[in-house]
C-alpha positions, 0 to 999 in steps of 0.5 A: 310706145317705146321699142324698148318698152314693148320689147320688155313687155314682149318678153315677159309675155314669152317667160310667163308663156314658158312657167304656164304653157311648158315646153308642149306649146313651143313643140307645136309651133311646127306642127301647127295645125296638125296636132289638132286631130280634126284638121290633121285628118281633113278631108280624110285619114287616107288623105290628110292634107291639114297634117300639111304644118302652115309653116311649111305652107307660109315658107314654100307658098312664099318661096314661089310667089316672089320666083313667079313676081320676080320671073325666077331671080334664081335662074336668070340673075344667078350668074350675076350674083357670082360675079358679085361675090368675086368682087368685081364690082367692090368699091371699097368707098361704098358705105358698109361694114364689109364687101360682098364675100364675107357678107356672104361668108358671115351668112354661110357661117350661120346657115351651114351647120348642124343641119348639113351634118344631122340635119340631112341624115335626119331627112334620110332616117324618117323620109327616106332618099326620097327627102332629098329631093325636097330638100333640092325644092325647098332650096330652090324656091328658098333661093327666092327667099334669100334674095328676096329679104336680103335685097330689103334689108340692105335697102332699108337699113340705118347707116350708125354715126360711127358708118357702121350698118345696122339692118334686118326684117325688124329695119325692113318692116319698120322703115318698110311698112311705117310706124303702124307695123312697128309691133310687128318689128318688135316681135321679130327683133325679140324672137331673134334675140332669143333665138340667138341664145338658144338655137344659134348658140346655146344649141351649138355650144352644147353640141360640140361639148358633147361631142368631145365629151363622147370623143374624151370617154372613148379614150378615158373612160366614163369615170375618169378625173375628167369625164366622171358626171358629179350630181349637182341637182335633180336632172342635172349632172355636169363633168369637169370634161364638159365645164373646161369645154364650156371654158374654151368655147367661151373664150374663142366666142368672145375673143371674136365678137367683142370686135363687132362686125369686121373681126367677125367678118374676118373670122367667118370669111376664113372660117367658112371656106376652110371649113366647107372645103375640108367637109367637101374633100372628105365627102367627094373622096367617098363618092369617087371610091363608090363612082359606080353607086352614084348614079344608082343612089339619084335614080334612087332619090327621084324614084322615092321622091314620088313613090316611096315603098309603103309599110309592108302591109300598108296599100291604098291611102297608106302610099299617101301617107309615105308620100307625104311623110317623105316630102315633109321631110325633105321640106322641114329640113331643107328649110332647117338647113339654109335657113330661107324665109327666116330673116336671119341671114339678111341681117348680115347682108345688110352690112355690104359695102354696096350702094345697089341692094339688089346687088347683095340680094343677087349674092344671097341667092349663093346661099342655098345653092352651097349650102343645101344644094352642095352640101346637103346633096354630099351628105346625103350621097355619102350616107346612100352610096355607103349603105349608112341608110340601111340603119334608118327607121325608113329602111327597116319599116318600109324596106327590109324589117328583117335587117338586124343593124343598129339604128342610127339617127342624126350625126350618128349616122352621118358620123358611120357613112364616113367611117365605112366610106373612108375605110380605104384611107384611114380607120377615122373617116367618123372624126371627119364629122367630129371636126366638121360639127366643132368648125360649123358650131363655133361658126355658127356662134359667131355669126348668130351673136350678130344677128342677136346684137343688131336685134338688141341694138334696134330694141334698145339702143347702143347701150345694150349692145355690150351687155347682149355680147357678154350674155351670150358668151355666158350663154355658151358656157351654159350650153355646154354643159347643160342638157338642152332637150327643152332648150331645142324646143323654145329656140326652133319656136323663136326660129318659127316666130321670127319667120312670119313677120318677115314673110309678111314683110316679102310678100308686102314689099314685093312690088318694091322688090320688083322695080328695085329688081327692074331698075337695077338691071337697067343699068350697065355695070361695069367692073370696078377696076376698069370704071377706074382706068375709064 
């Protein structure tokens, strides 16, 4: 059967699984197996291990697997992945699309995002400070990950008539594991399709139109010309505020991607820095103005990564049960967060100008360590060391129920813990956030509309590569101004899906990833430019 053949009959499936099924079965893609009460309660309500979801197990049990097979790429071949991206060893003749630093730029543009700023705070209103520190875990095997589906993409991808790349899980199975397995890249192929449209685009888009929805009636007012809702059909009101956001964000979307891969890389490899580095200037200055909570807020993290208060009147099995949750927690979102085991981010490493895959493998490893071990860790310590923490469901149920603050979640919170953490310079330390999710956003647009672009591409040829491109700008006028609540659900689920046929893949090809990996180090490499004067 033809790809595109099975790609049309893959998504029929899908939309005739939305009109039956709803939204409810996509929710239970990350809850899964737990919302079966028999095996969420196994062996006992006390100690609920079958609440653990399989796809925290299937992401976590990978993550460790390959660091054991490979003798932990993260710690021994970190340092080399370093000099990589510095550049040292770019060749500017090596096939590709671009060199190591703004492969990575493009992955760090789609991984570092909503989850840095919402993400971690929703760790923190659920799991506690605690979560922090499986975040810190989750990162740390995810590193193996990231090297890991990385390293396969780049070896297996298909170099275009024109010398452009295109590679990804979807090329990894399929040149990876033979024809018998192209199902299986199909299926990854369509889910990364819609997840481009939903969660890496639609998702972002309409965040930052409400956020500057919220910014604009803050100053105008809810009833003004631009900010008044007009009722359009049930469920369903849009304002003249939300419809110019929609215009703009498309247009600066579209103005990017129509230029392919090298225009993206462009953008994203001076999109990504400034946008880290003024999220990170702002973030250092509040924890040097409250130095002294620093080391206070990581014993803290250690302390409630094993031994969370219980409920107040909770004893016994319910310590586990905190436990538990706290770790989830810091799994799910670390995971959220940088995106390992997804095969996202190795479509983009699969463009490196490099003729060693374990090279751009070694670059990816970066991943993690900016995105969730940098960033994540500020903003969790900016929201601890400011007391933003206070106003979590954590703190009120298991720590002070008689603390009368608002509660606040997500970018909320995170938008608080700068405003009360900045308060020395200036009044608007919470526009931080508001800048911060406007930059991460639209990097992340940018970057998905590759990723979706390759997938169709491998589906259905080069014919569909302009049309893909003009409905996912369209896709960011929907989203902002829609109301996406279900929209987030499907996309997480194609999120979900996308995860399993790639960590099959890993775990299939990992003793090709392990000579790839030997073979690769037995080599002396030298800097290019002295290989030149040599």
């Amino acid at each position: 059967m033809k790809k595109s053949i099975a790609a049309i009959i893959t998504f029929t499936i899908i939309f005739l699984i939305i009109l039956i099924g709803g939204v409810p079965i996509f929710d239970t893609v990350w809850s899964f197996p737990g919302n079966f009460d028999i095996i969420k309660n196994f062996p006992s309500e006390e100690l609920p291990i079958g609440s653990i979801p399989l796809m925290i197990l299937a992401l976590l049990g990978t993550g460790i697997f390959v660091s054991v097979k490979l003798v932990f790429p993260q710690l021994f071949k970190f340092w080399h992945g370093v000099k990589v991206t510095g550049g040292i060893y770019d060749d500017p003749n090596d096939e590709g699309d671009l060199n190591h630093f703004r492969a990575l730029a493009t992955a760090l543009s789609a991984t570092v995002g909503i989850g840095n700023i919402a993400g971690v705070a929703t760790a923190l209103y659920y799991g506690g400070p605690g979560a922090l520190f499986w975040m810190w875990i989750t990162a740390f095997f995810g590193t193996a990950l990231k090297f890991s589906e990385c390293t396969l993409a780049h070896k297996y991808r298909d170099i275009l008539p024109d010398g452009s790349t295109a590679g990804g899980p979807m090329y990894t199975i399929d040149k990876g594991l033979g024809p018998r397995w192209r199902w299986l890249a199909v299926a990854f192929a369509c889910f990364a399709v819609i997840c481009s449209f939903a969660t890496g685009n639609a998702i972002q888009s309409f965040t930052v139109s409400d956020q500057i929805y919220s910014e604009a009636t803050q100053i105008l007012g809810a009833t003004s010309s631009l900010t008044a809702k007009h009722y359009i059909f049930s469920g369903f009101e849009v304002s003249l505020q939300q419809v110019i956001n929609g215009v703009i964000l498309a247009a600066i979307v579209a103005l990017v991607i129509i230029g392919g891969i090298k225009r993206i890389g462009h953008v994203t490899g001076l999109l990504s820095p400034i946008m880290a580095a003024f999220y990170v200037i702002a973030a250092v200055l509040i924890l040097i103005s409250n130095i002294d909570k620093v080391l206070p807020s990581f014993g803290m993290i250690f302390e409630m990564a094993f031994n969370p208060p219980a409920e107040i009147a909770g004893v016994g099995g319910g310590a586990f049960l905190v436990f538990l949750n706290t770790m989830l927690w810091g799994i799910k979102r670390g995971l959220y967060s940088n995106e390992a085991g997804q095969g996202s981010a190795a479509i983009a490493h699969s463009t490196a100008k490099t003729r060693f895959s374990v090279r751009e493998g070694t670059v990816a490893m970066l991943e993690p360590f900016i995105d969730t071990i940098t960033i994540c860790t500020l903003t969790g310590l900016v929201i601890i060391t400011t007391g933003a923490w206070h106003h979590t469901e954590f703190y009120v149920n298991r720590i002070d129920p008689t603390f009368g603050g608002e509660l606040l979640n997500a970018s909320l919170l995170t938008s608080l813990a700068f405003k009360e953490g900045l308060s020395w310079l200036f009044d608007y330390g919470d526009k931080i956030v508001t800048v911060g999710v406007l930059l991460f956003a639209i990097s992340t647009m940018i970057s998905w509309s590759f990723y979706g672009d390759r997938a169709a591409l491998y589906l259905f040829g080069e014919k569909a590569i302009k049309p893909y491109k003009w409905f996912f700008v369209l896709f960011v006028f929907i989203g902002a101004i829609a109301e996406l609540e279900a929209v987030w659900s499907f996309g997480d689920a194609a999120l979900g899906f996308m995860t399993f046929p790639n960590l099959i893949s890993i775990i299939l090809l990992s003793g090709v990833l392990k000579k790839s990996l030997t073979d690769y180090f037995k080599i002396t490499h030298i800097p290019h430019k002295q290989l030149n004067k040599d």
